[in-house]
KOLPAZA-253428 format. One record per residue (C-alpha): x, y, z. Coordinates in steps of 0.5 Angstrom, whole numbers, plus 2048, in hexadecimal, padded with zeros to 3 digits. Example, Ala and Ser with C-alpha at 12.3 -4.5 7.8 and 13.67 -1.06 7.14 Angstrom:
8197F7810;81B7FE80E;
end
This chain:
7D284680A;7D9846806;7DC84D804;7D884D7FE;7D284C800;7D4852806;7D6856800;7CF8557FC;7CB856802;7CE85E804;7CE8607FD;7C585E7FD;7C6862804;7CA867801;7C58677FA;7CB8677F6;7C78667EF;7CA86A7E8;7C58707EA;7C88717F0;7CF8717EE;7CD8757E8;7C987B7EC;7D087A7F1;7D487C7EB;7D18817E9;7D08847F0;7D78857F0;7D78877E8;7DC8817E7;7DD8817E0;7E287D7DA;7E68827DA;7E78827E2;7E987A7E0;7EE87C7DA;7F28817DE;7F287C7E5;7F58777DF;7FA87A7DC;7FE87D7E3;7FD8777E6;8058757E4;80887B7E7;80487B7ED;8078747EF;80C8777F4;80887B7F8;8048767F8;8098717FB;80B8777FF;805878802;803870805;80B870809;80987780B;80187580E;80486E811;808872815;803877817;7FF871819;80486E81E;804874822;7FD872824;7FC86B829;7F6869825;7F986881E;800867820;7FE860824;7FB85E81F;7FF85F819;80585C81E;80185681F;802854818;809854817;80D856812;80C85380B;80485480D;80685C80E;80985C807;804859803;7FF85D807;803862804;8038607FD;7FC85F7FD;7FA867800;7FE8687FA;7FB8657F5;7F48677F9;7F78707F8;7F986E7F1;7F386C7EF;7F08737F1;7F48757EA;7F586F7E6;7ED86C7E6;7E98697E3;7E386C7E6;7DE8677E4;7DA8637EA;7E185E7EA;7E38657EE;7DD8657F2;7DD85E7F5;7E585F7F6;7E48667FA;7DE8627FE;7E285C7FF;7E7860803;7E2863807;7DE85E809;7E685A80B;7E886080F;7E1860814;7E3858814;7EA85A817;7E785F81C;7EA865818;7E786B81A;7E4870815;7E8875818;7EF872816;7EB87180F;7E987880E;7F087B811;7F387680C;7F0879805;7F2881809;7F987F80B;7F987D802;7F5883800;7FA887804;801882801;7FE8837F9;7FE88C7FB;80588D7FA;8078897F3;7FF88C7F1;8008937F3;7FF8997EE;7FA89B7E9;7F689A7E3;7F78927E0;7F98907E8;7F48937EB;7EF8907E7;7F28897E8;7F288B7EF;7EB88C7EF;7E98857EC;7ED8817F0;7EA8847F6;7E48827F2;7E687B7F3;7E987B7F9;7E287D7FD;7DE8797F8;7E28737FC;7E0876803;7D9876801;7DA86F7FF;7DE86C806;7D987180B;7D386D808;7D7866808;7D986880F;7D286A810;7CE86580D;7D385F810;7D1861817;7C9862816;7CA85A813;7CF859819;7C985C81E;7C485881A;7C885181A;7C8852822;7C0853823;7BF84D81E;7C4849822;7C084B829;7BB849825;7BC843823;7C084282A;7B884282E;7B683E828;7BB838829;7BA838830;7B383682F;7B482F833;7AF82C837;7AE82C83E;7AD827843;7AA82884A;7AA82184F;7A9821856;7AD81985A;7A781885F;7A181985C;7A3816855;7A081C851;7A381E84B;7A2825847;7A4825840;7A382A83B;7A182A833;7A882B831;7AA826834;7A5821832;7A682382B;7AD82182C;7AB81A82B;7A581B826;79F81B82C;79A81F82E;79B821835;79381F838;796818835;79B81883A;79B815841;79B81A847;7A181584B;7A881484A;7A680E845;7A3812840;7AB814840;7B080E842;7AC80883F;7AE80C838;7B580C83B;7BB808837;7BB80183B;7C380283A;7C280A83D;7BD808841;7C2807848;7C580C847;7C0811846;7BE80F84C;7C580F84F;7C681684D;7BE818850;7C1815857;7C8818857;7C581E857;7BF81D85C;7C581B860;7C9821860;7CF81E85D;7CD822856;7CB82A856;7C6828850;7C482284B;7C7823844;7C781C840;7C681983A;7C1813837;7BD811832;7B5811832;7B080D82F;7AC811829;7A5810827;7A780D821;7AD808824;7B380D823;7B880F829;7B981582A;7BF81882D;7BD81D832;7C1821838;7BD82283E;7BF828843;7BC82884A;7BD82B851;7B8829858;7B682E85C;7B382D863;7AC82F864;7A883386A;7A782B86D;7AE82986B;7AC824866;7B1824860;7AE827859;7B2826853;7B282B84C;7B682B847;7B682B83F;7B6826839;7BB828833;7BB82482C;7C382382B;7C181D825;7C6822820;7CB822826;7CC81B827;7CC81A820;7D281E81E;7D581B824;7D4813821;7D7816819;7DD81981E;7DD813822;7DD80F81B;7E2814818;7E681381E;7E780C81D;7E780B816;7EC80C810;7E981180C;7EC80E805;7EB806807;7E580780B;7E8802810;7E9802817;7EF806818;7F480681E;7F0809823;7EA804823;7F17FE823;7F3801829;7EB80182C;7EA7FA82A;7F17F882C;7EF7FA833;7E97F7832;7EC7F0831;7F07F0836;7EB7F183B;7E77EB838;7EC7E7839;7EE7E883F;7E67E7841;7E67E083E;7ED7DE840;7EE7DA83A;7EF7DC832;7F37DF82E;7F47E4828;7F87E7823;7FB7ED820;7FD7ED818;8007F2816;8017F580F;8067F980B;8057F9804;80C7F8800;8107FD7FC;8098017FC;80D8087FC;8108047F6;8078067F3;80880D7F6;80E8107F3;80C80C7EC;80480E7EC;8038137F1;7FF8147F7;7F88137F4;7FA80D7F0;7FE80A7F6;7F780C7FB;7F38087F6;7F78027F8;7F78037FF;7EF8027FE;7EF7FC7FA;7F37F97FF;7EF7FA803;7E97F7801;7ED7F17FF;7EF7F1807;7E87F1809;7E67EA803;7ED7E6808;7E87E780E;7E27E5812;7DD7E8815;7DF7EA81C;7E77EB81A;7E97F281A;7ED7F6814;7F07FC815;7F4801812;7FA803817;7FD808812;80080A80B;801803808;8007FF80E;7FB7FA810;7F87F6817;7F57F0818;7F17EF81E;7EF7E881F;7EB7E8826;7EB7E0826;7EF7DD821;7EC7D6823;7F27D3822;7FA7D4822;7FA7D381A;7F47D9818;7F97DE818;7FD7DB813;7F87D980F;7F47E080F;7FD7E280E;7FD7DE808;7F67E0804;7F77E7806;7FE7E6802;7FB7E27FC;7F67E77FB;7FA7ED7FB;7FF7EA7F6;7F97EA7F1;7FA7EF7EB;7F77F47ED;7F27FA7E9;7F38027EB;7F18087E6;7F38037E0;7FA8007E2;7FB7F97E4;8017F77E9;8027F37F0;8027F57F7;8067F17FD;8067F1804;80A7EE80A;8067EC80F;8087EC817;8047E781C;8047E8823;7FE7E3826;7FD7E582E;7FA7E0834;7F67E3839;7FC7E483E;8007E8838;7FF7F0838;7FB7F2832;7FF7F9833;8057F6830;8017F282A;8027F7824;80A7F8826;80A7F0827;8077EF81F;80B7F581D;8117F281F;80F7EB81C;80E7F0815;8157F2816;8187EB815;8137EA80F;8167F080C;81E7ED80D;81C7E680B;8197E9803;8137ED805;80C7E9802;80B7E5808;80A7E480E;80D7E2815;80C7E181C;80D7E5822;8127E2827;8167E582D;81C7E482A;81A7E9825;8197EE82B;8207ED82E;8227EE827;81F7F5826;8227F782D;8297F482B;8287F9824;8267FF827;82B7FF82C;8307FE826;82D803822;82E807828;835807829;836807821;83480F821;83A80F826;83E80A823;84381081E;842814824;845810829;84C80C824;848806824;84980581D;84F802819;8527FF813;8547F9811;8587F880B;8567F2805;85D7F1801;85C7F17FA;8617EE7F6;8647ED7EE;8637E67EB;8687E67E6;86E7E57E9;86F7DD7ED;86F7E17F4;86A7E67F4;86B7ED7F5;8677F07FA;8657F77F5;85F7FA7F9;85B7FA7FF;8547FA800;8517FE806;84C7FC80A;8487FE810;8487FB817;8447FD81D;8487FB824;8427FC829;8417FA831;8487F582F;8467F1829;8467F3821;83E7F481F;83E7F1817;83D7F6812;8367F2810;8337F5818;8357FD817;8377FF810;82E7FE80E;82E802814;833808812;82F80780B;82880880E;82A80E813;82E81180D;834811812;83880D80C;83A81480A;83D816810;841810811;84380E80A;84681580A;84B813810;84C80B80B;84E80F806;85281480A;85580E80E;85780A808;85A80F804;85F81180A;86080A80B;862808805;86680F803;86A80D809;86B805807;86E8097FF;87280D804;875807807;877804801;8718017FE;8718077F9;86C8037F4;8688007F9;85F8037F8;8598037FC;8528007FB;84D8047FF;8458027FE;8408087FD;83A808800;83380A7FB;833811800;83A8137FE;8388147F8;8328167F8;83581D7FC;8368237F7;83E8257FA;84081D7FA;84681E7F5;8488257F8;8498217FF;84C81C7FB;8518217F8;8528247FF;85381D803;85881C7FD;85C8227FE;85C821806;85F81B805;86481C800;8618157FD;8618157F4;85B8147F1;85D80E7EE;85E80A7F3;85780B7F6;8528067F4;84B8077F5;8458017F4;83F8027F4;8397FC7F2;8347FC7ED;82F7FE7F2;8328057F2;8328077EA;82B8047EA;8298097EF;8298107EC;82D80F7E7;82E8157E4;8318187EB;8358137EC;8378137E4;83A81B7E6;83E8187EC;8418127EA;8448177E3;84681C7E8;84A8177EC;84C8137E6;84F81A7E3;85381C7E9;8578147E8;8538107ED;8528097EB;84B8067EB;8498007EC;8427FC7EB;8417F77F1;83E7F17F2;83D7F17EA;8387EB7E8;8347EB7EE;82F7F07EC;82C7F27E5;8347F17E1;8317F67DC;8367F87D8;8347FE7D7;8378017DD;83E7FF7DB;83D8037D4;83A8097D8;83D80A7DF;84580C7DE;8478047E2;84E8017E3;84D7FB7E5;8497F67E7;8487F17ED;8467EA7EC;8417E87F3;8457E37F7;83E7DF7F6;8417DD7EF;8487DC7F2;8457D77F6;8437D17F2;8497D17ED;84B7CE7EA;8477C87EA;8407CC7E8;83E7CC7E2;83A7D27E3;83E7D67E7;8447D47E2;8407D77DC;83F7DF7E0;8447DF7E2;8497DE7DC;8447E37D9;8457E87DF;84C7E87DD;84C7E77D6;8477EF7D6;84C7F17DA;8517F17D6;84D7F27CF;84B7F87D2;8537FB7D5;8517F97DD;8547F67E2;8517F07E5;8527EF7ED;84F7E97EF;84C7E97F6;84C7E37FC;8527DE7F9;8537D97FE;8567D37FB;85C7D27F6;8577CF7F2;8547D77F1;85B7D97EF;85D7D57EA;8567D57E6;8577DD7E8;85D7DD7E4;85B7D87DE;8557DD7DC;85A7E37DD;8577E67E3;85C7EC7E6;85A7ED7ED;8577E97F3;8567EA7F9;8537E57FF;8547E1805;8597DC802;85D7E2802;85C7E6808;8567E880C;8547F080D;8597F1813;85B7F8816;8607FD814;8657FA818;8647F3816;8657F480E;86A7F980F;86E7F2812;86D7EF80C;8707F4808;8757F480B;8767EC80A;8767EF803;8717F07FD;8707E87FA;86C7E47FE;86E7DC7FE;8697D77FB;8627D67FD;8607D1802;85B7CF804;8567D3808;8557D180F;84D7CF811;84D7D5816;84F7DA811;84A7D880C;8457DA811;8487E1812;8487E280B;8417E280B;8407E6811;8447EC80F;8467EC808;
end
């Protein structure tokens, strides 16, 4: 019964109808005048009243019982309880009296009895008030009259709790006889009387009615009972019978199904103990209960247990069920095989964050109905979690199955889909992983998951195929992530230096330096394309590009110190660093720290990074800008190209991709972007810096076309501190380009 239907219940008990409240009143000669002076000293008495709730909580707790429960609820609940004494008091003053104030005043008796708060703390509660309001109420004439009224109120109340605490405890006492009640009631089981030697067999009515028979219908032995067993409980109602007959049980207490006269089963428990006669012979009692709802509730929470509760479908506690189920098959039978597909939708936070959850929940269920179309009868489809898939395929039949079944659930779900009146289209990646008979199916989703993975990588909407190498691959990537979090740490990290230099002279002045980092790990340098993703997941990025910036700063101020005055530095940024709300304020610090001007720090960031939370990364780039830090856009033209970045974010230069560079001259295409690169460049007062020159036939279309600044192999590779260092003091002009060596174009690709 909810706390509303309790309340209804002690005002019927009470008789709390308009007579009574109105005779109530007029016992107490409770008048509209007594209501109009309560009202209009409610104001003046708030202080005392506050007064008096610190005062009665601190009385209370010089009492076990009140103080261990008030200290029970800590700190904030004391305070609201405070508050809500309070609104309680001054209400006494305030009213309305109409039956809003009946329901509230019956309300907080019948919740103090709930709680186990005696009358007697009720009572001294309404003295310890009475006694409080004496003192700012004390005098003559108008007050004592306003006193009068408000002790009119406050016993009115007290008649109200001590009838709810009253009548809540006649319903508590009549609540527990109707649960005795229905306790000898629901105890009604039928009872079985069975003696092993002779073969005779007593049951009583209720037993036969259990199953729909009378009992002169019933046979007088065991067969009457057993022949309407189960036959799948039938072995081992018996077992249980002779295990105790045995000794090796102190009682029968077992589970099965009966036959009813209309050919339902039903399920029953039967509790039995045998007891020895005067001539020895064995007799067994017992009883016979019907626990058809139990088993019932217990399958829906078997079911519930082992399905998604918004797909319908399996989840992964019946995957592991089954998975353990296959494996035993296959080592019965020795031979066979099955395959594990495992499914991740792509991009589908994408869905949510545009949609929302509902909208992102409705797609998750039509994708599981296509799932369902792609498979036979006696494959299995679970799903594992968020918006990931499994595919069970028990007996593939042959090694190309799986592939086929990867490649209709792949078509299936690139068709446009319908949800809630938007059409759009969902991938996935799939992972297989097909397992002999020798393979452990324990390792069969890690195998698939892996396999998933490596789809992921090679451009998601496919599938792939799990290998060993696959397994070697991952441990090799853990360990290195591992030793990437201690990598800063542990002055593993270093920097190579890229020059970059002016193309309007015949011997190209070395003008700037572009920073890039490196990782020295277990005496090897790690490319920068197997850590920096993993500093960008991790969001290590911060971290360690605070430290690059820093490095570079101090190394080029005291490259400028050391003659080279004009000299600046290149440093990429990562999407994290800018996204940090103090990002130019470190700036300015490590500026300051390194004494390097900001006008010879160059900072680049991608297309990528003004696309994503633009507004934000609009705030930090003008702020960096306006300090005198030069921003260049790098790799331009190998994303969106939009042009709208170059009018809207404070840019300095642009960098040309090397994959433009590569093919010059000589394409026609790559000739036409990269003209117009520079041609936008110098319509729009930017440098342009051309990356990846290797050839002197890079430089001299470079220098026809008017492209100030190049860096690149031809030049020189990125090289530690100490190595540029020597070429600055060979002087600041390079010689002519010559020809790269084939080694050296391998690196570039590597680690430029």
């Amino acid at each position: 019964m909810g706390a509303v239907d309790t309340l209804q219940e002690l005002m019927r008990r009470i008789g709390l109808e308009q007579a009574e409240i109105s005779e109530r009143g007029r016992l107490l000669e409770w008048r509209q005048d007594d209501a109009q002076r309560l009202n209009e000293n409610a104001a003046r008495m708030a202080g005392a009243q506050a007064a008096f709730i610190e005062r009665l909580y601190r009385h209370l707790d010089d009492f076990p019982a009140p103080a261990a429960l008030l200290g029970d609820t800590g700190t904030g609940t004391v305070h609201r309880l405070k508050q809500r004494q309070l609104e309680y008091y001054q209400r006494l003053w305030q009213g309305p009296y109409d039956r809003d104030y009946l329901d509230n005043r019956l309300r907080i008796g019948l919740i103090h009895h709930i709680n186990g708060v005696e009358l007697k703390w009720y009572l001294a509660a309404y003295r310890l008030y009475l006694e409080q309001m004496l003192a700012p109420l004390c005098g003559q004439g108008a007050d004592a009259q306003l006193f009068s009224s408000l002790l009119k109120a406050v016993f009115f109340d007290m008649t109200l709790a001590i009838d709810t605490y009253s009548a809540a405890q006649r319903k508590a006492l009549e609540d527990s006889e109707a649960r005795f009640a229905r306790a000898l009631r629901g105890a009604h089981d039928g009872i079985w009387d069975w003696h092993p030697g002779a073969d005779t067999l007593y049951v009583s009515e209720r037993w036969a009615e259990m199953i729909g028979l009378e009992r002169r219908n019933l046979g007088q032995t065991s067969d009457a009972w057993f022949s309407r067993v189960h036959p799948d409980d039938l072995s081992g109602l018996h077992q249980a019978i002779n295990a105790h007959l045995h000794g090796e049980s102190h009682w029968i207490h077992h589970e099965y199904r009966i036959r009813c006269r209309n050919g339902d089963w039903l399920w029953v428990l039967s509790r039995g103990v045998a007891e020895a006669e005067r001539d020895g012979q064995l007799r067994i009692t017992g009883s016979q209960s019907d626990i058809s709802r139990r088993k019932a509730v217990e399958h829906q929470l078997h079911h519930a247990a082992r399905h998604d509760p918004l797909t319908g479908l399996a989840n992964r506690l019946r995957l592991d069920e089954l998975l353990l189920h296959t494996q035993r098959q296959l080592h019965e039978t020795g031979n066979g095989q099955a395959a594990v597909l495992f499914i991740d939708l792509d991009r589908f936070k994408l869905i949510n964050d545009s949609f929302g959850h509902l909208f992102g929940d409705g797609v998750l269920v039509e994708v599981g109905r296509r799932l369902a179309q792609c498979l036979r009868a006696d494959d299995h489809l679970f799903r594992f979690g968020g918006d990931e898939f499994v595919v069970l395929l028990a007996d593939p039949g042959s090694a190309g199955r799986a592939e086929q079944v990867a490649q209709r659930i792949l078509g299936h779900l690139h068709q446009p889909m319908r949800v809630d009146d938007r059409t759009l289209v969902v991938n996935a990646s799939i992972g297989i992983a097909t397992l002999q008979a020798s393979a452990d199916l324990n390792d069969a989703l890690q195998a698939a998951d892996l396999a998933l993975h490596q789809a992921k990588q090679a451009g998601k909407a496919q599938f792939a195929h799990y290998s060993a190498g696959l397994q070697a691959s991952a441990q090799r990537q853990l360990e290195l992530e591992s030793a990437l979090g201690q990598a800063l740490a542990r002055g593993e990290f270093v920097l190579h230096y890229q020059p970059i230099h002016r193309l309007d002279a015949h011997d190209p002045p070395m003008v700037g330096v572009e920073a890039l980092l490196r990782w020295r790990h277990d005496g090897r340098l790690v490319p920068p394309l197997e850590f920096i993703p993993s500093l960008e997941e991790s969001g290590e990025i911060v971290q360690v590009g605070d430290w690059v910036l820093r490095e570079a700063c101090r190394q080029t101020r005291a490259w400028q110190l050391a003659g080279h005055r004009h000299l600046y530095c290149s440093v990429n940024l990562s999407r994290r660093q800018l996204q940090q709300d103090d990002f130019v304020a470190r700036v300015v610090a490590i500026l300051d720290d390194t004494g390097l001007a900001a006008a010879s720090l160059v900072l680049e960031i991608t297309e990528t990074h003004l696309m994503q939370d633009s507004n934000a990364t609009l705030g930090a780039l003008r702020g960096l800008a306006a300090l005198g830090v030069r921003l260049a856009l790098d790799d331009f033209g190998t994303g969106y190209s939009s042009l709208g970045y170059l009018k809207r974010f404070p840019l300095h230069m642009l960098k040309i991709d090397k994959s433009f560079i590569a093919g010059l001259p000589g394409d026609a295409e790559l000739e036409v972007i990269s003209r117009a690169i520079i041609g936008l460049g110098h319509s729009l007062g930017l440098e342009v810096v051309a990356e990846g020159v290797e050839h002197p036939r890079h430089l001299e279309f470079l220098r026809a076309e008017g492209c100030p600044l190049a860096q690149g192999y031809g030049f020189s590779p990125p090289c530690p501190a100490a190595m540029l260092e020597r070429l600055l003091q060979d002087g600041a002009a390079s010689p002519p380009l010559p020809a790269p060596h084939p080694a050296a174009l391998g690196a570039s690709a590597a680690t430029g």
